[in-house]
C-alpha positions as CSV (number, residue, x, y, z in Angstrom):
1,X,-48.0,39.9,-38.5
2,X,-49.6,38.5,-41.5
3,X,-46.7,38.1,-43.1
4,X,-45.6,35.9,-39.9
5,X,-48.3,33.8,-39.7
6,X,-47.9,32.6,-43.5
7,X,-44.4,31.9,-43.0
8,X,-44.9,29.8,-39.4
9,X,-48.3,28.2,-40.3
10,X,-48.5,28.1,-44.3
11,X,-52.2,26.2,-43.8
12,X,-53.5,29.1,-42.6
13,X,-55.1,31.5,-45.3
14,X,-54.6,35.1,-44.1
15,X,-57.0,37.8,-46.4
16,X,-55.4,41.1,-46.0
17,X,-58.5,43.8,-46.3
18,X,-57.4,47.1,-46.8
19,X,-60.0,50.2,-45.4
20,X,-61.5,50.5,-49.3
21,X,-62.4,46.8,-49.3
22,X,-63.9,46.5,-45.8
23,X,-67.9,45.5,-46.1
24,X,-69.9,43.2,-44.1
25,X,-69.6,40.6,-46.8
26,X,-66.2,40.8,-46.8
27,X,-65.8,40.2,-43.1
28,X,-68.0,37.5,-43.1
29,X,-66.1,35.1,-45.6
30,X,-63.6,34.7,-42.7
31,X,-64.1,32.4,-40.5
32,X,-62.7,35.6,-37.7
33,X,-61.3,39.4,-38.5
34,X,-59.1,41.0,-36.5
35,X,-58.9,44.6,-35.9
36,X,-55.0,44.9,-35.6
37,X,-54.0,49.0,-36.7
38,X,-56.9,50.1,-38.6
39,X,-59.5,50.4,-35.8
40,X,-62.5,53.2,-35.7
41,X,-59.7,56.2,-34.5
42,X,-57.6,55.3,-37.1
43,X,-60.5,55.5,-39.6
44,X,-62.2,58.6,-37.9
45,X,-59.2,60.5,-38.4
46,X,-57.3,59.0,-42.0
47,X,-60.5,58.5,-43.9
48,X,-63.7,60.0,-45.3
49,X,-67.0,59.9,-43.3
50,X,-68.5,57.7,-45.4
51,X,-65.6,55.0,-45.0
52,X,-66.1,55.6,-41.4
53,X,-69.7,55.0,-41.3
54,X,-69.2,51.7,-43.1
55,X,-66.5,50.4,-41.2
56,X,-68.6,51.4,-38.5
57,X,-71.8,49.3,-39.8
58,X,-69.8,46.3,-40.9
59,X,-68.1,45.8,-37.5
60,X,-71.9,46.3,-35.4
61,X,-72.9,43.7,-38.3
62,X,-70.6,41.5,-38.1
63,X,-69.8,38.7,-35.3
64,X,-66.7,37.2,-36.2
65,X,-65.4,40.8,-35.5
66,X,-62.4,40.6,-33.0
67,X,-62.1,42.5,-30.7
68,X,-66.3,42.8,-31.0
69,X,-67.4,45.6,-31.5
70,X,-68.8,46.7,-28.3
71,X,-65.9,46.5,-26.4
72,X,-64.0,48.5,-29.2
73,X,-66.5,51.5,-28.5
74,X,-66.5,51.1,-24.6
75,X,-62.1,51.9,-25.1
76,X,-62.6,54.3,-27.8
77,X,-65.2,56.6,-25.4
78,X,-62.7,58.0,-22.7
79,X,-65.7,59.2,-20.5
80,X,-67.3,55.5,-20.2
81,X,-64.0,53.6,-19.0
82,X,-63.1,56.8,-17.2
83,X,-66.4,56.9,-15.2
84,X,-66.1,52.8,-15.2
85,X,-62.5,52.7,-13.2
86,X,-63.3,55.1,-11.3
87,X,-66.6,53.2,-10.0
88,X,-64.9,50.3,-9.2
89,X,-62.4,52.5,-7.2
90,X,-59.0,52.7,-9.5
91,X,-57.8,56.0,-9.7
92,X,-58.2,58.0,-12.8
93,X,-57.6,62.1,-12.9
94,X,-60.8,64.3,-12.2
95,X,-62.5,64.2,-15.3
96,X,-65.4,65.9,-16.4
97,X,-67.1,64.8,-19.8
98,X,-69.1,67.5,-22.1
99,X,-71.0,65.8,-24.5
100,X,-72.8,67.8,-28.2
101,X,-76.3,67.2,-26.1
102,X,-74.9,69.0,-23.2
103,X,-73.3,72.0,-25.4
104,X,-76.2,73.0,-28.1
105,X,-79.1,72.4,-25.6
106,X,-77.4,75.4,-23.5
107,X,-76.1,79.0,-23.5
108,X,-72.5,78.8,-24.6
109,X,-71.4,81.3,-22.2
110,X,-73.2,80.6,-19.4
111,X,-72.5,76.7,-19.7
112,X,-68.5,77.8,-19.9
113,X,-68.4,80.7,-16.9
114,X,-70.6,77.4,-15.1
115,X,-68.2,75.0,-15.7
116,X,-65.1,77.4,-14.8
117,X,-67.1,77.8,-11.9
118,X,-67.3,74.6,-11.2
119,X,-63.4,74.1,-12.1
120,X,-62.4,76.3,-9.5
121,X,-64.8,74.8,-6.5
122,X,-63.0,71.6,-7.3
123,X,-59.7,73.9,-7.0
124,X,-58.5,72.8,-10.4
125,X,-56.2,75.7,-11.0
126,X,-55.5,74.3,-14.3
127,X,-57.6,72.0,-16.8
128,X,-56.8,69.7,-20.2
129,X,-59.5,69.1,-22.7
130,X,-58.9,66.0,-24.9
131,X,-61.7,64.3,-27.5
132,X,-63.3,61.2,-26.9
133,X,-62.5,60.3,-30.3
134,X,-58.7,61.9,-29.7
135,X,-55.7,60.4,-31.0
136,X,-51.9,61.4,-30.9
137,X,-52.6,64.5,-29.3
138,X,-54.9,65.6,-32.2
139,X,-56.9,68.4,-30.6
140,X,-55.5,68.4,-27.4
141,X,-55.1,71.9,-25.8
142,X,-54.3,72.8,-22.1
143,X,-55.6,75.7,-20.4
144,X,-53.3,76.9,-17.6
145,X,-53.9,79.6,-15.2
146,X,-51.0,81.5,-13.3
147,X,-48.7,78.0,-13.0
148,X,-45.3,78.8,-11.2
149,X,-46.3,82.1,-10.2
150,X,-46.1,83.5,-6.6
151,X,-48.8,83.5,-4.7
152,X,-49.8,87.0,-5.1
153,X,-50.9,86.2,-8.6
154,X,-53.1,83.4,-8.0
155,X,-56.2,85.0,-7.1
156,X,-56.0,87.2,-10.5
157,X,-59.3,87.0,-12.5
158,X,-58.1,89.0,-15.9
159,X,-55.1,90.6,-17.1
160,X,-51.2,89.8,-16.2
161,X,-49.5,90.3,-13.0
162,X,-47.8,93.5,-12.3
163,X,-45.3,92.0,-10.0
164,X,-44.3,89.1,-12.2
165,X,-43.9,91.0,-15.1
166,X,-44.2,89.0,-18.9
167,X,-44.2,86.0,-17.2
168,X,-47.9,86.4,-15.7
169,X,-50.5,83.9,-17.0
170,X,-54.4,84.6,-17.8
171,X,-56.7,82.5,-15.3
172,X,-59.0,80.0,-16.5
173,X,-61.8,83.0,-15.9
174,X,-59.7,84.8,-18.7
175,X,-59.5,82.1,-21.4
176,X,-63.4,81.7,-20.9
177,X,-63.2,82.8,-24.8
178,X,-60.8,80.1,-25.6
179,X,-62.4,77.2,-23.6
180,X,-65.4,78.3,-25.8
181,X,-64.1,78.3,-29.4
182,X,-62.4,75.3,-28.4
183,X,-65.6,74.0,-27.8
184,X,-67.3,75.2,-30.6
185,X,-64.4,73.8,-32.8
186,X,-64.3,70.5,-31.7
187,X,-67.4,69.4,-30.1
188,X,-69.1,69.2,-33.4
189,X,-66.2,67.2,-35.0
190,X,-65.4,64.5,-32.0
191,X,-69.4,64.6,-30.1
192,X,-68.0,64.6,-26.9
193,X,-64.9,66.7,-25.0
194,X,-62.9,64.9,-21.7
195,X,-61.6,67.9,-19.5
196,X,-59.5,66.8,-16.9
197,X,-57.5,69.0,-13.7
198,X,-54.1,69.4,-15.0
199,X,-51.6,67.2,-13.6
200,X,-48.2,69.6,-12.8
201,X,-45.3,67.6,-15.2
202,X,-47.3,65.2,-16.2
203,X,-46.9,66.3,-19.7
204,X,-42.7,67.1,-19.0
205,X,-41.0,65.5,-17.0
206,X,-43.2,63.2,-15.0
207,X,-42.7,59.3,-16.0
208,X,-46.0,57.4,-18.2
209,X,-45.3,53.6,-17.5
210,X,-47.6,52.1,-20.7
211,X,-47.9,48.6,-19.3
212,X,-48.4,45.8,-22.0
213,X,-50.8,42.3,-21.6
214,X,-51.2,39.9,-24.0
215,X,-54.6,37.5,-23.3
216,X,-55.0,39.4,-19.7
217,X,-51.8,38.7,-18.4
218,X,-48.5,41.3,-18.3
219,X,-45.6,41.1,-20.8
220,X,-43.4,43.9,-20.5
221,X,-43.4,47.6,-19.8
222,X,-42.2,51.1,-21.7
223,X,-41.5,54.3,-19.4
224,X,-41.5,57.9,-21.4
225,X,-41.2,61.4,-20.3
226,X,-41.4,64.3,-22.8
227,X,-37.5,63.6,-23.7
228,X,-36.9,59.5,-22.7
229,X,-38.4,56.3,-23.8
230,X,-37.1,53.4,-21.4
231,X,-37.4,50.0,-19.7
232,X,-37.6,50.0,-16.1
233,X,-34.5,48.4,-14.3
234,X,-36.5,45.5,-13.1
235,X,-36.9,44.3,-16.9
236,X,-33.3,45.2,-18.0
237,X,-33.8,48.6,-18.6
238,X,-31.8,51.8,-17.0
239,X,-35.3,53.5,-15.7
240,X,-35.0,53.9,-12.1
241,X,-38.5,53.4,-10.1
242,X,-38.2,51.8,-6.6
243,X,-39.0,48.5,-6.2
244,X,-41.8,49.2,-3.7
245,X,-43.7,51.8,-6.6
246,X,-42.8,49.2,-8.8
247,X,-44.8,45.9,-6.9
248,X,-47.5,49.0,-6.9
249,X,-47.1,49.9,-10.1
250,X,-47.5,45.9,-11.2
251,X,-50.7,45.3,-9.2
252,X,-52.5,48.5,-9.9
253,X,-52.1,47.4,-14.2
254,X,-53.0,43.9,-13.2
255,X,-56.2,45.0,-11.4
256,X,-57.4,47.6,-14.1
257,X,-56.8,44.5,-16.7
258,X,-59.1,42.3,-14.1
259,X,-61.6,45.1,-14.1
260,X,-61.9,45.7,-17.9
261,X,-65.4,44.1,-19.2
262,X,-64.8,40.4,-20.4
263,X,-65.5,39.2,-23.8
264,X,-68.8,37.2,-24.3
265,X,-66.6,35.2,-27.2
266,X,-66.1,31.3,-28.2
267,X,-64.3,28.6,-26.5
268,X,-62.7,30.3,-23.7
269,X,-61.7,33.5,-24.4
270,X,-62.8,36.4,-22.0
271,X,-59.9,38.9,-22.5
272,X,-58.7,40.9,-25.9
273,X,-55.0,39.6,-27.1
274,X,-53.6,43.1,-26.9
275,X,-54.4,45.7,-24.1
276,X,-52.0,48.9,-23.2
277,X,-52.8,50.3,-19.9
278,X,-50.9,53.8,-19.8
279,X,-50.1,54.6,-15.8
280,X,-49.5,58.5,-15.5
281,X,-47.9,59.6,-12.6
282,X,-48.2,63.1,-10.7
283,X,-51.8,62.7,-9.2
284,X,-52.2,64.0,-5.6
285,X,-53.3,61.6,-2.7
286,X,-53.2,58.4,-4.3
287,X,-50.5,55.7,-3.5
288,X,-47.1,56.9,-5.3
289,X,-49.2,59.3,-6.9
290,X,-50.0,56.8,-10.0
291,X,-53.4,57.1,-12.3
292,X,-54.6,55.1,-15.2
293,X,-54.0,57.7,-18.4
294,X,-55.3,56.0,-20.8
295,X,-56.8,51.9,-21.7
296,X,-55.9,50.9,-25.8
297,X,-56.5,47.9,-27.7
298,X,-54.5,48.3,-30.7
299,X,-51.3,50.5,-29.2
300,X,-47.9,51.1,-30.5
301,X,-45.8,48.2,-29.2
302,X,-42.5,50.3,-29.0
303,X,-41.1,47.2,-31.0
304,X,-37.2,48.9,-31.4
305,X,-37.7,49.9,-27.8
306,X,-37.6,46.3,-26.0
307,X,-36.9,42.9,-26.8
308,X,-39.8,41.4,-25.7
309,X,-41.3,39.0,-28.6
310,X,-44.3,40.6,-28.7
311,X,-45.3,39.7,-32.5
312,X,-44.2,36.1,-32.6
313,X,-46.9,35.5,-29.2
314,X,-49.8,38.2,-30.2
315,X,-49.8,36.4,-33.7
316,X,-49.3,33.0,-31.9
317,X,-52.9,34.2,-30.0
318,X,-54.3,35.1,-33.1
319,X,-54.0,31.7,-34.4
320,X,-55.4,30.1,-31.4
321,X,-58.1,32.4,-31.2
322,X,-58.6,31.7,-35.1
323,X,-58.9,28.2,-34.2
324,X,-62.2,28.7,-31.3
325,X,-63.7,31.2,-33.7
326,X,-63.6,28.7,-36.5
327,X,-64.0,25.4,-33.5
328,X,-67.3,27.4,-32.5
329,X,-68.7,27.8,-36.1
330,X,-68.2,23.8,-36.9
331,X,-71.1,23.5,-33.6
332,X,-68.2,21.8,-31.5
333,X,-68.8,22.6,-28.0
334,X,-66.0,20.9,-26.1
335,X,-62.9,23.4,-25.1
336,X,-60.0,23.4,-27.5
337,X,-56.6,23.7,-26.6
338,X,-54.0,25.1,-28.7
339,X,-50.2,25.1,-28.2
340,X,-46.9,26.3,-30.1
C-alpha cells in the first residue's frame, strides 16, 4: 500500500517504520500512523516482550495513532466485544471468559470441576477455549465429549463406551486434567482464556462468511469451510447461500458494523477504514443459525481470492484520512472533503 500511494500521489511522503524503529518520537513526526499488519497480535506473538511493551506505550502515547489505540484493545479482547454484541442483542456463541485474576485467586481444581459444572447446566456437551490475545489458531484446543455417539454413551462420566468400542470419547468430566494444564499453560502467557459451547461443524464443514467494510460501509464478502474459500453467487462467486440467508446475512454485518464503538477522531471520521466481521454459522435458535465469530481491524483481504479493488480504495481512505489528521493539526475547523 505504500508503495501505491507514492506511485498515485508522489506529494505524499510515506515513512515506512519497521517494529525495531517504532518509538513515540517516531510516531509523532507524522502528521498520522497507521497500524496496517503489524498491530499488538502481530507483535505479541512475532516479537520480544520488550518490543511489545513499547509498541504498546507508544501507541497509548501517541494520538495521531490510527486506528487509536483504544479501540485497537476493545477488538484485540474477545471477552469485551463478545459481552458488547451480545448486550446490544447480536448473537454471538455462549461464551464464558476466564481471566489470570479469576484463575490464581482460586483452587485450580475446584474452579475447573465448577466450571465443567457449570458447562453441563448450560448443556454444552462440548466446549472451545481460544486466548484473548489468540491468533491463527495459536493455542486453540477443543474439548469434546462423546460427539456422534449413540445415546447410551452420553451420560458417561469417565472411561470409553463399551458398546461403541474405540470410537468412545472421554466427557468434559474426564478431561478435567486437560482443561487444567491447558489453563495453566496458557493463562499465564495470553491473561485471559474465551471458552465457548462448541458449535457441531463449525470448524468442518459449516460455511464462515468474513464480511469486508471499508469506512463503515460493505465491500465484498469471502465464504470458507475447512476445504473451500469462495465468493457467494450474489457477487460472482459459485457459493450457494439462499437469497433470503443472504438479505439476512447482509443486514446482520451491517448492524454489527453500526454497533461497533465510533471513533472520537478529526474532521468526520467515526468508523476505522478496514473492519472484517467473520459470520459463523451452526448456532442453534437464531435466524439461519448465523453468529458473529470474530470483529478484526487489520484482516487478511483474501486479495487472489476476489476482484474487489480493495488496495486502490483502503489506500485511497488513507490519504483522505491523512488529509483531516493533518487539516485538524493546522487548527482548521471547517469539514474537508476529499475525492479521487
Amino acid at each position: 500500500m505504500g508503495l501505491y500511494i507514492e506511485y498515485t500521489f508522489p506529494s505524499v511522503v510515506v515513512d515506512y517504520i519497521t517494529p525495531e524503529e517504532i518509538s513515540t518520537r517516531r510516531f509523532k513526526k507524522n502528521d498520522i500512523v497507521f497500524v496496517i499488519i503489524y498491530d499488538l497480535l502481530e507483535s505479541f506473538h512475532l516479537s520480544d516482550k520488550s518490543k511489545f511493551n513499547k509498541f504498546k506505550c507508544a501507541l497509548k502515547n501517541s494520538k495521531n495513532v490510527y486506528p487509536p489505540y483504544d479501540y485497537q484493545k476493545f477488538i484485540n479482547n474477545k471477552c469485551t466485544y463478545y459481552k458488547y454484541l451480545a448486550n446490544r442483542n447480536i448473537p454471538v456463541a455462549p461464551t464464558h471468559c476466564i481471566s489470570k485474576q479469576k484463575w490464581y485467586t482460586k483452587n485450580p481444581e475446584k474452579y475447573v470441576t465448577n466450571l465443567i459444572k457449570k458447562f453441563k447446566h448450560n448443556k454444552w456437551e462440548s466446549v472451545i477455549a481460544k486466548p484473548v490475545y489468540g491468533q491463527e489458531s495459536k493455542d486453540f484446543a477443543k474439548f469434546l465429549a462423546c460427539e456422534n455417539l449413540p445415546r447410551a454413551c452420553k451420560n458417561l462420566d469417565c472411561g470409553e463406551c463399551s458398546e461403541c468400542g474405540n470410537k468412545g470419547k472421554l466427557s468434559l468430566t474426564c478431561q478435567k486434567n486437560k482443561i487444567t494444564k491447558y489453563f495453566d499453560k496458557n493463562i499465564p502467557k495470553y491473561g485471559s482464556i474465551v471458552m465457548q459451547e462448541y458449535i457441531k461443524g463449525f470448524d468442518k464443514s459449516n460455511p464462515e462468511i468474513r464480511t469486508y467494510f471499508i469506512n463503515g460501509k460493505y465491500r465484498y464478502s469471502v465464504i470458507t469451510t475447512s476445504t473451500k474459500v469462495g465468493r457467494p453467487v450474489q457477487e460472482g462467486g459459485r457459493f450457494k447461500i439462499p437469497n433470503k440467508n443472504w438479505k439476512y446475512l447482509m443486514k446482520l454485518a451491517q448492524n454489527v458494523m453500526d454497533t461497533l464503538p465510533k471513533l472520537d477522531l478529526p474532521g468526520m471520521l467515526e468508523n476505522p477504514i478496514l473492519t472484517r466481521i467473520d459470520i459463523g454459522s451452526g448456532l442453534e435458535n437464531v435466524p439461519f443459525s448465523y453468529f458473529v465469530n470474530e470483529v478484526e481491524f487489520v484482516p487478511s483481504l483474501y486479495i487472489e481470492d476476489q476482484p474487489y479493488p480493495v488496495v486502490q480504495e483502503i489506500t485511497e481512505s488513507l490519504i483522505a484520512v491523512a488529509i483531516e489528521y493533518r487539516h485538524a493539526k493546522l487548527n482548521c475547523n471547517l469539514p474537508i472533503k476529499t475525492e479521487f
